[in-house]
PyMOL CGO cylinders between C-alpha atoms (Angstrom):
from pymol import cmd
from pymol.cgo import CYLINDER

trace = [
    CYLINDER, 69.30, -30.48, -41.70, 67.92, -33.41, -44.09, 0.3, 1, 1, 1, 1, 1, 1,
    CYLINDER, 67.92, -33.41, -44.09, 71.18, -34.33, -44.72, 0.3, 1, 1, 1, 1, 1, 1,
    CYLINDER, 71.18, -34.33, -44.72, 71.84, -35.26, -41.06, 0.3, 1, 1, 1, 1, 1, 1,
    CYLINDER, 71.84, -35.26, -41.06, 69.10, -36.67, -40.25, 0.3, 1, 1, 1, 1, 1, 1,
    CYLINDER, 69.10, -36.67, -40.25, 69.61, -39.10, -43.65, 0.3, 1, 1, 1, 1, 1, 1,
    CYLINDER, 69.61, -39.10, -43.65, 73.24, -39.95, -42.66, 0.3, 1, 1, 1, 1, 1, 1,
    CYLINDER, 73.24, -39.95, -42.66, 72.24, -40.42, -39.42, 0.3, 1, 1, 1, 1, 1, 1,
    CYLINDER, 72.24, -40.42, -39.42, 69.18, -42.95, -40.26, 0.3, 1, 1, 1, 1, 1, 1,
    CYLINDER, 69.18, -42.95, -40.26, 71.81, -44.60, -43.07, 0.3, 1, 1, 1, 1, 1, 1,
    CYLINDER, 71.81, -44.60, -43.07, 74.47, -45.29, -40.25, 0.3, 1, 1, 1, 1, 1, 1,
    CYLINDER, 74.47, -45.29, -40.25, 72.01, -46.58, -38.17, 0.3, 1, 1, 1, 1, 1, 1,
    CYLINDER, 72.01, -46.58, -38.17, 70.60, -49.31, -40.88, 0.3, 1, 1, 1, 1, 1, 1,
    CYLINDER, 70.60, -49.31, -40.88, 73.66, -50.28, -41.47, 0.3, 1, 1, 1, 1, 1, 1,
    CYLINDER, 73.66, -50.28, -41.47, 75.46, -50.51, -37.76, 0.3, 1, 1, 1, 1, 1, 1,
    CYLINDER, 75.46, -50.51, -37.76, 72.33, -53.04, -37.83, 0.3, 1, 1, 1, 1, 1, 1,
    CYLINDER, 72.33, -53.04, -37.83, 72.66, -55.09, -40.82, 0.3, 1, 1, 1, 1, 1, 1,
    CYLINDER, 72.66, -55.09, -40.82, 76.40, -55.76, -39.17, 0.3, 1, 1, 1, 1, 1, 1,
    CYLINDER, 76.40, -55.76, -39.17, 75.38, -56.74, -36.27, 0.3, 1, 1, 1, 1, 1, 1,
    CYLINDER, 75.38, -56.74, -36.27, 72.27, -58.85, -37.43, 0.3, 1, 1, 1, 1, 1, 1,
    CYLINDER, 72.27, -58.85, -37.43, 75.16, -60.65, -40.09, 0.3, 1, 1, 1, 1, 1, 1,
    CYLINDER, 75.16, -60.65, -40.09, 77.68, -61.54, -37.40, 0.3, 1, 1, 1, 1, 1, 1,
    CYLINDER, 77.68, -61.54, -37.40, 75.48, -62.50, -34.44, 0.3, 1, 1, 1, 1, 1, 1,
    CYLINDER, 75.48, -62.50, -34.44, 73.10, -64.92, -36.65, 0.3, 1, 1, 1, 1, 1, 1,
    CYLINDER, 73.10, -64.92, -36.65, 75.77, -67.34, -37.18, 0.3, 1, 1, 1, 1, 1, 1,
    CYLINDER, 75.77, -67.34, -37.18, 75.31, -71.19, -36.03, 0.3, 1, 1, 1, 1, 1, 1,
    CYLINDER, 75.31, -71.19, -36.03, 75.87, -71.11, -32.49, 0.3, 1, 1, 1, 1, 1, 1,
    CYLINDER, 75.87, -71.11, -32.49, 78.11, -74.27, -31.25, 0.3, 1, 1, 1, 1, 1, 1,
    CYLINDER, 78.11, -74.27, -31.25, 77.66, -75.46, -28.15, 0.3, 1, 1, 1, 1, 1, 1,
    CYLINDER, 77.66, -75.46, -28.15, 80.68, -77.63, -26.19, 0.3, 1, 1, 1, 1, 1, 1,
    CYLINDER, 80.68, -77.63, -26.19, 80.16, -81.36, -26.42, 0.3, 1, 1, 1, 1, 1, 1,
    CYLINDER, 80.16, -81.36, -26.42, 78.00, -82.89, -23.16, 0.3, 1, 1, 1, 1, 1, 1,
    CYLINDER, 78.00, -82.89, -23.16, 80.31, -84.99, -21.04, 0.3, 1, 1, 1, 1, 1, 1,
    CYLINDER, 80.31, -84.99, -21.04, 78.68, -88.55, -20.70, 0.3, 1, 1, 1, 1, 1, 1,
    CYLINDER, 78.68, -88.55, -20.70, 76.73, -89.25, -17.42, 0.3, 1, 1, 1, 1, 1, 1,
    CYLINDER, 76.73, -89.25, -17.42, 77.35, -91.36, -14.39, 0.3, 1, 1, 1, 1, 1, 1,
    CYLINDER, 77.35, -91.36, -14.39, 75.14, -94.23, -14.11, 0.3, 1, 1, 1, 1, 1, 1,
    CYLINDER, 75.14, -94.23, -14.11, 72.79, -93.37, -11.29, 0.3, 1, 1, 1, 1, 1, 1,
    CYLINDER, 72.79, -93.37, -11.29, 71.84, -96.09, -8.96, 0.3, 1, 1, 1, 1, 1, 1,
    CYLINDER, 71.84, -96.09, -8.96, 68.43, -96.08, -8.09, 0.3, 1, 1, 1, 1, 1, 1,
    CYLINDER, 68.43, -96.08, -8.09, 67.65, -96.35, -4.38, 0.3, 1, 1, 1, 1, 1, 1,
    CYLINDER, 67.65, -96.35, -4.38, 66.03, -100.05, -3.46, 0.3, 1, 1, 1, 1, 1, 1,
    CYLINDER, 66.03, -100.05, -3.46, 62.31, -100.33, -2.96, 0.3, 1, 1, 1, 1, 1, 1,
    CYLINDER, 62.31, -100.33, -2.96, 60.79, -99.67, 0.24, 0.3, 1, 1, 1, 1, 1, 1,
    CYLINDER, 60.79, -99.67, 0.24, 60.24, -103.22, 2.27, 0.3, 1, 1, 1, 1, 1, 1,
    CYLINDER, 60.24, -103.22, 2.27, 57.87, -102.96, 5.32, 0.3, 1, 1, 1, 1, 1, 1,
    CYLINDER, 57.87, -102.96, 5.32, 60.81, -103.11, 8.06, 0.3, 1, 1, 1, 1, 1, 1,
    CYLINDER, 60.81, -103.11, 8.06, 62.34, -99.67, 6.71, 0.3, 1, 1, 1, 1, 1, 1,
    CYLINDER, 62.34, -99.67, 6.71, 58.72, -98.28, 5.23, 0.3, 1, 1, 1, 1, 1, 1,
    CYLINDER, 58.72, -98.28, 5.23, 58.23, -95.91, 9.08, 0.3, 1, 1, 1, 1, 1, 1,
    CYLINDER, 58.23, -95.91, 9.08, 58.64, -92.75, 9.08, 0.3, 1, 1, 1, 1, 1, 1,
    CYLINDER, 58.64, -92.75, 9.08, 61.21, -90.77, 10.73, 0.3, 1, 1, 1, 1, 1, 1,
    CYLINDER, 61.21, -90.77, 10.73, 59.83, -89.60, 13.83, 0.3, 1, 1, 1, 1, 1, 1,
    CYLINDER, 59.83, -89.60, 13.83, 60.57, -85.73, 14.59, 0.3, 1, 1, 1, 1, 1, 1,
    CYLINDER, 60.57, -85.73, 14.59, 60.94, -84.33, 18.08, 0.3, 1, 1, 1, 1, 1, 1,
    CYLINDER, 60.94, -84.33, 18.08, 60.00, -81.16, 18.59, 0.3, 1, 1, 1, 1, 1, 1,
    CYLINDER, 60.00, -81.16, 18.59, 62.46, -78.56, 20.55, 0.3, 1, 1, 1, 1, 1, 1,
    CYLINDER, 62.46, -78.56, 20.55, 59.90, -75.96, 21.53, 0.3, 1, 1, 1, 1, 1, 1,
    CYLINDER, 59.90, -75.96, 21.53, 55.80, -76.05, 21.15, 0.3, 1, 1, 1, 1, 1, 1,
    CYLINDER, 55.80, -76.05, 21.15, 55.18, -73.77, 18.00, 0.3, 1, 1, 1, 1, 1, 1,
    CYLINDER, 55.18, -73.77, 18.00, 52.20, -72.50, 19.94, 0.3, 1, 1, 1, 1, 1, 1,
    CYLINDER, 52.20, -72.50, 19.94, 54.68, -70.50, 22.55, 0.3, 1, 1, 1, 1, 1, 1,
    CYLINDER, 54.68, -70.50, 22.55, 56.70, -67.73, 21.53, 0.3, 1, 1, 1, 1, 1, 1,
    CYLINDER, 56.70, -67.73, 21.53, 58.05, -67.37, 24.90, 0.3, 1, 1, 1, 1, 1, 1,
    CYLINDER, 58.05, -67.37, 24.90, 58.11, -68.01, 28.55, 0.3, 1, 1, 1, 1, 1, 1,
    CYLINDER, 58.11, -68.01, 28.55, 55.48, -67.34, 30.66, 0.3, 1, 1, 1, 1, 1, 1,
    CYLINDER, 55.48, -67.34, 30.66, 56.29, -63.99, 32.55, 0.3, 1, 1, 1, 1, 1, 1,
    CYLINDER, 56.29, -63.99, 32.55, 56.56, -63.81, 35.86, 0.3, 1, 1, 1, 1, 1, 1,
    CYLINDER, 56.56, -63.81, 35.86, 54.01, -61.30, 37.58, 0.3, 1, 1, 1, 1, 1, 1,
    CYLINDER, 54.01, -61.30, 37.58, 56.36, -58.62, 39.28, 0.3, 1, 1, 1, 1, 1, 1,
    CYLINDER, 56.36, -58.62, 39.28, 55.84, -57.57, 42.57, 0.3, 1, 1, 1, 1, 1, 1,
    CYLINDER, 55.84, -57.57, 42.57, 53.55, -54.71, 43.72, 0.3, 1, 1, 1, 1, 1, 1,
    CYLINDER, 53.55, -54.71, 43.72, 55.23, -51.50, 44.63, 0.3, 1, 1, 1, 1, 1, 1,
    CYLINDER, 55.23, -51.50, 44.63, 55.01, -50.46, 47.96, 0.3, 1, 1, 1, 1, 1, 1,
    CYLINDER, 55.01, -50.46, 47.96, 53.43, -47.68, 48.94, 0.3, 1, 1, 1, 1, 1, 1,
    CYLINDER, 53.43, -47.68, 48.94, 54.02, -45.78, 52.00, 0.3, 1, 1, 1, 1, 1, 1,
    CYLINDER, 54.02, -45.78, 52.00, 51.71, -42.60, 53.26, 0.3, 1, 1, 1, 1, 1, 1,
    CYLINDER, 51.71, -42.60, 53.26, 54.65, -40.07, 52.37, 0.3, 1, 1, 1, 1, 1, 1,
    CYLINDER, 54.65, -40.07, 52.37, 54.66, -41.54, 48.58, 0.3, 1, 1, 1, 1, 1, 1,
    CYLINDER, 54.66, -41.54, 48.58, 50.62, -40.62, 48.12, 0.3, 1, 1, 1, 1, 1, 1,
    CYLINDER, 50.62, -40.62, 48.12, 49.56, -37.58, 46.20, 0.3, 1, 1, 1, 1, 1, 1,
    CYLINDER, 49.56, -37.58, 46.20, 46.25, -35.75, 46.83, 0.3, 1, 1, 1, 1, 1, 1,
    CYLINDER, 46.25, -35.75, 46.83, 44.10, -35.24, 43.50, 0.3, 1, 1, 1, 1, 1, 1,
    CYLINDER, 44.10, -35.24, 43.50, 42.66, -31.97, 43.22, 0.3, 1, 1, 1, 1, 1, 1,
    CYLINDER, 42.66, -31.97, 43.22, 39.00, -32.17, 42.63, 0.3, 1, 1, 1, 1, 1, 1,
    CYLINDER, 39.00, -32.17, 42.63, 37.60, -33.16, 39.11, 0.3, 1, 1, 1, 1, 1, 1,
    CYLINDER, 37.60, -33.16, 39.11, 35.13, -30.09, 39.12, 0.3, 1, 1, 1, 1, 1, 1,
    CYLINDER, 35.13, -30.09, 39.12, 38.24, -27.80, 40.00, 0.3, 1, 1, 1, 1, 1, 1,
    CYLINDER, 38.24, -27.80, 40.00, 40.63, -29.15, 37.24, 0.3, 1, 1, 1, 1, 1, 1,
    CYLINDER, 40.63, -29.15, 37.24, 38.38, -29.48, 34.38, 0.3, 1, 1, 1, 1, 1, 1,
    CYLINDER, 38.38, -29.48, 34.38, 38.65, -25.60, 32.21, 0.3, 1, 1, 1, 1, 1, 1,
    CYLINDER, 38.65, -25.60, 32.21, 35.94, -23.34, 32.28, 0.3, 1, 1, 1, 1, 1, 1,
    CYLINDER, 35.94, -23.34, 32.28, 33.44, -23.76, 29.16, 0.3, 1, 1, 1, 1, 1, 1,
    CYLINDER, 33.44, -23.76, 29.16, 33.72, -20.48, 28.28, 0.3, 1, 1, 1, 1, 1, 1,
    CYLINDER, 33.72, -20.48, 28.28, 36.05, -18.25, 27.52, 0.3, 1, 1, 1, 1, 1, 1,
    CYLINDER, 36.05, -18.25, 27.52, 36.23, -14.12, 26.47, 0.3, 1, 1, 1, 1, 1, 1,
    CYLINDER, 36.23, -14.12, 26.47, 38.15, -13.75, 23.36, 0.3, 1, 1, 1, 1, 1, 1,
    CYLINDER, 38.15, -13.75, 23.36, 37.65, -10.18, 22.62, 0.3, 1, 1, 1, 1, 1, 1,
    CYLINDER, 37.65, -10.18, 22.62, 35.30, -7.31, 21.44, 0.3, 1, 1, 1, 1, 1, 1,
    CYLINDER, 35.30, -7.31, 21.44, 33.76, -6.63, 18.01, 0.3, 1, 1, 1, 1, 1, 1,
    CYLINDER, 33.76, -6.63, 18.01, 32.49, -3.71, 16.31, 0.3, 1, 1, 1, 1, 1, 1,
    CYLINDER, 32.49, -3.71, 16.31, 29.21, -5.01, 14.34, 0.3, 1, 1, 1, 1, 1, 1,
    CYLINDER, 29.21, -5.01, 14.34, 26.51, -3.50, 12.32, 0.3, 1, 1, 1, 1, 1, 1,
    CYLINDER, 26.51, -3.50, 12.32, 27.20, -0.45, 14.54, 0.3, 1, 1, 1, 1, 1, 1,
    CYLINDER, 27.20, -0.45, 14.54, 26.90, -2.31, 17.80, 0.3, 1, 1, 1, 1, 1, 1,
    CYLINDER, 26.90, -2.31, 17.80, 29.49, -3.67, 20.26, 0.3, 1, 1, 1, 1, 1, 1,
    CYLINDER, 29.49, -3.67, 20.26, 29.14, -7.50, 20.84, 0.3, 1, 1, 1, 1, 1, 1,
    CYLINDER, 29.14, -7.50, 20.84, 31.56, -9.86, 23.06, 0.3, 1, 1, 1, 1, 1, 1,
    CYLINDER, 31.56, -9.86, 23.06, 33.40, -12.59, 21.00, 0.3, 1, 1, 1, 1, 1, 1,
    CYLINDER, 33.40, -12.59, 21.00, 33.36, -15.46, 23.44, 0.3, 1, 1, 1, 1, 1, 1,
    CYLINDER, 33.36, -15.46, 23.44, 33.52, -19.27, 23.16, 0.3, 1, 1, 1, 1, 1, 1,
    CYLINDER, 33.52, -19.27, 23.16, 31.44, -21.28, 24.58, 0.3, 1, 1, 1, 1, 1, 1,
    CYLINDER, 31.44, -21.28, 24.58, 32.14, -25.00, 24.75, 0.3, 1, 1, 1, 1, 1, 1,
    CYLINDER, 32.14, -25.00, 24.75, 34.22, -25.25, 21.94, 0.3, 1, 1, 1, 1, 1, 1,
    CYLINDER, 34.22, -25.25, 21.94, 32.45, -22.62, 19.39, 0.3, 1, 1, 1, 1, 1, 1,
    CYLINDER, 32.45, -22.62, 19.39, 33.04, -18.71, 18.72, 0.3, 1, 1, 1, 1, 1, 1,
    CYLINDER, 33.04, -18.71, 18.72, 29.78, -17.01, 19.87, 0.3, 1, 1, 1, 1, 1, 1,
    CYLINDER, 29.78, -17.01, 19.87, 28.98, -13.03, 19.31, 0.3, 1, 1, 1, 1, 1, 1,
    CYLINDER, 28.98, -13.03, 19.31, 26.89, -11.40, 21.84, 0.3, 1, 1, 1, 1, 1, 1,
    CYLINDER, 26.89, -11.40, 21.84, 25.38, -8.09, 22.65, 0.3, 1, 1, 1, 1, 1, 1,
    CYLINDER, 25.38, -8.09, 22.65, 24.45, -7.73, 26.36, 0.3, 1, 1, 1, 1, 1, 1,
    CYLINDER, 24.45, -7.73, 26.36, 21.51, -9.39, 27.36, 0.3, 1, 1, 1, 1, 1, 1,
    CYLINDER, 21.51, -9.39, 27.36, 21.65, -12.11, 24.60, 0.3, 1, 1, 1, 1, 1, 1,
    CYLINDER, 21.65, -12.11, 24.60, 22.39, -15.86, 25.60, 0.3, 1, 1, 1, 1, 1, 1,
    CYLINDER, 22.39, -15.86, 25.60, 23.70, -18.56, 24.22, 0.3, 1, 1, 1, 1, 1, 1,
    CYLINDER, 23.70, -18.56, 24.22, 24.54, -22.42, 25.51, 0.3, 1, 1, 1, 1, 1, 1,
    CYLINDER, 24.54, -22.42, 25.51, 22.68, -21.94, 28.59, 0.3, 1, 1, 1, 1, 1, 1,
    CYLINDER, 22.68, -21.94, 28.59, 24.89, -18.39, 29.14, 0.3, 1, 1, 1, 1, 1, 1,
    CYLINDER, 24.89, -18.39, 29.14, 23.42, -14.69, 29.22, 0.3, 1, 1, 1, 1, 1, 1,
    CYLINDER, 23.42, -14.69, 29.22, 25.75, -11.73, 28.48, 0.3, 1, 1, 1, 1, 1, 1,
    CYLINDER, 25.75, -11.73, 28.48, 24.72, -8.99, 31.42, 0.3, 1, 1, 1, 1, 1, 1,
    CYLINDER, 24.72, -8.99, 31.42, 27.37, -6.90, 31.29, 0.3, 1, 1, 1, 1, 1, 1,
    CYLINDER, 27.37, -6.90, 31.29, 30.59, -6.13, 28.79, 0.3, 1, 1, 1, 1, 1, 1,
    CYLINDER, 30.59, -6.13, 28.79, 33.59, -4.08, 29.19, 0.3, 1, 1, 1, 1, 1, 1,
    CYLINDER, 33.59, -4.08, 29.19, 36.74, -3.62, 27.68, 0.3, 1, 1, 1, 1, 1, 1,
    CYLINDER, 36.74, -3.62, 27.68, 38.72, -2.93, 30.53, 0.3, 1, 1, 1, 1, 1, 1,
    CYLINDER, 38.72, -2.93, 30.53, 37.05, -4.94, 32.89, 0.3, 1, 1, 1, 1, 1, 1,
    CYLINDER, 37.05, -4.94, 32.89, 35.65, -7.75, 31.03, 0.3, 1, 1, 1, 1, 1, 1,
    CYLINDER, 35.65, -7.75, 31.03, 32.47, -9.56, 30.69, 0.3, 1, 1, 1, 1, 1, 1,
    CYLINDER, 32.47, -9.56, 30.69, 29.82, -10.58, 33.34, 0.3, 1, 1, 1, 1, 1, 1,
    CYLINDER, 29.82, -10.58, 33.34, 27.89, -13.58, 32.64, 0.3, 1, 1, 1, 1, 1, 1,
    CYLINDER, 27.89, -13.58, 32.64, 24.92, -16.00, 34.14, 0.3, 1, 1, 1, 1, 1, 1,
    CYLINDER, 24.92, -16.00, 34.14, 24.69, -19.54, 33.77, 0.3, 1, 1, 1, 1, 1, 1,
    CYLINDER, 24.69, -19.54, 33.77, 21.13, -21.75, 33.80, 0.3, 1, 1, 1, 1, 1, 1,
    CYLINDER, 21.13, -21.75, 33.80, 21.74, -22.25, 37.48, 0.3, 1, 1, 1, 1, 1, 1,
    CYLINDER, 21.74, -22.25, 37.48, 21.96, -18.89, 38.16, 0.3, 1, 1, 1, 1, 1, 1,
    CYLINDER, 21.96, -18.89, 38.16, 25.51, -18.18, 38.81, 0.3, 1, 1, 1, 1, 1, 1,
    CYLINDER, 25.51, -18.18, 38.81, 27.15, -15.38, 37.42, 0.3, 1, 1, 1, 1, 1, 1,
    CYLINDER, 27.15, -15.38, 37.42, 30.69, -15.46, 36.01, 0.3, 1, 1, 1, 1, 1, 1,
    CYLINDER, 30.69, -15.46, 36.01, 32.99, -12.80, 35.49, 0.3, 1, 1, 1, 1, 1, 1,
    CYLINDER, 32.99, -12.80, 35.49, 35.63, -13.31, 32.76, 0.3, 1, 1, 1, 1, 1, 1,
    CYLINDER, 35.63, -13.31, 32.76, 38.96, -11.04, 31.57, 0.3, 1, 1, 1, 1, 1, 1,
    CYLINDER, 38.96, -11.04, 31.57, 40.98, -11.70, 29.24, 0.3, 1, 1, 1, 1, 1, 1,
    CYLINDER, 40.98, -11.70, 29.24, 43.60, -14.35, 30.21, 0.3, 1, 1, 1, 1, 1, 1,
    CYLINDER, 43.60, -14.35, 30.21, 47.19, -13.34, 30.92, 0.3, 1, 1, 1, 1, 1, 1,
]
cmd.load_cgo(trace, "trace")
């Protein structure tokens, strides 16, 4: 293994002691052809001192033509839709999610605005009161306002 690993580093000194030989020779470069005399351009006299003057094609502060507004639609009384009411379309804020075994008592997993709440019955929670739970039938519940709500579990 030595003895590769000298041969190795010997044919690598010299592979660069050739090429450091034959590439540091005087470099020659082709002779320069001799330049054209250049005239100089005449000095500036005070009839041909303006500047050019520039017109400009478009104003660099448009990018485009002004739009033209389109037209309203028309609207007849066969193309309006009712809106059902906001109150009617908005979701419930709660929701039954199921039943849990806890600690040896049944509570209702529900969420209420957003968050997973356990209840037993006649806890409450977000303004809601747990009066009666269910498994078949579902949950009954009673808001601040003092309607009650019963929930099953969605299809």
């Amino acid at each position: 293994m030595r003895k590769r690993v000298a041969l190795l580093a010997a044919a690598g000194l010299g592979l660069t002691a050739i090429t450091l030989a034959l590439g540091s020779g005087p470099r020659v470069s082709p002779p320069l052809a001799p330049r054209a005399a250049r005239s100089l351009p005449e000095p500036a006299t005070a009839q041909t001192a303006a500047p050019p003057v520039l017109e400009l094609r478009r104003s660099p502060f448009e990018y485009a033509a002004t739009p033209v507004a389109a037209p309203a639609p028309v609207v007849s009384r066969d193309t309006i839709l009712e809106l059902p009411d906001a109150e009617s379309s908005l979701p419930e804020p709660v929701r039954l999610v199921g039943f849990v075994e806890k600690a040896g008592t049944a509570r209702v997993a529900l969420v209420i605005h957003g968050e997973m709440t356990l209840l037993e019955v006649g806890e409450s929670a977000e303004g809601f009161t747990l009066l009666a739970a269910d498994e078949e039938t579902g949950v009954r519940l009673r808001r601040l306002d003092g309607v009650e709500i019963a929930l099953g579990f969605e299809p």
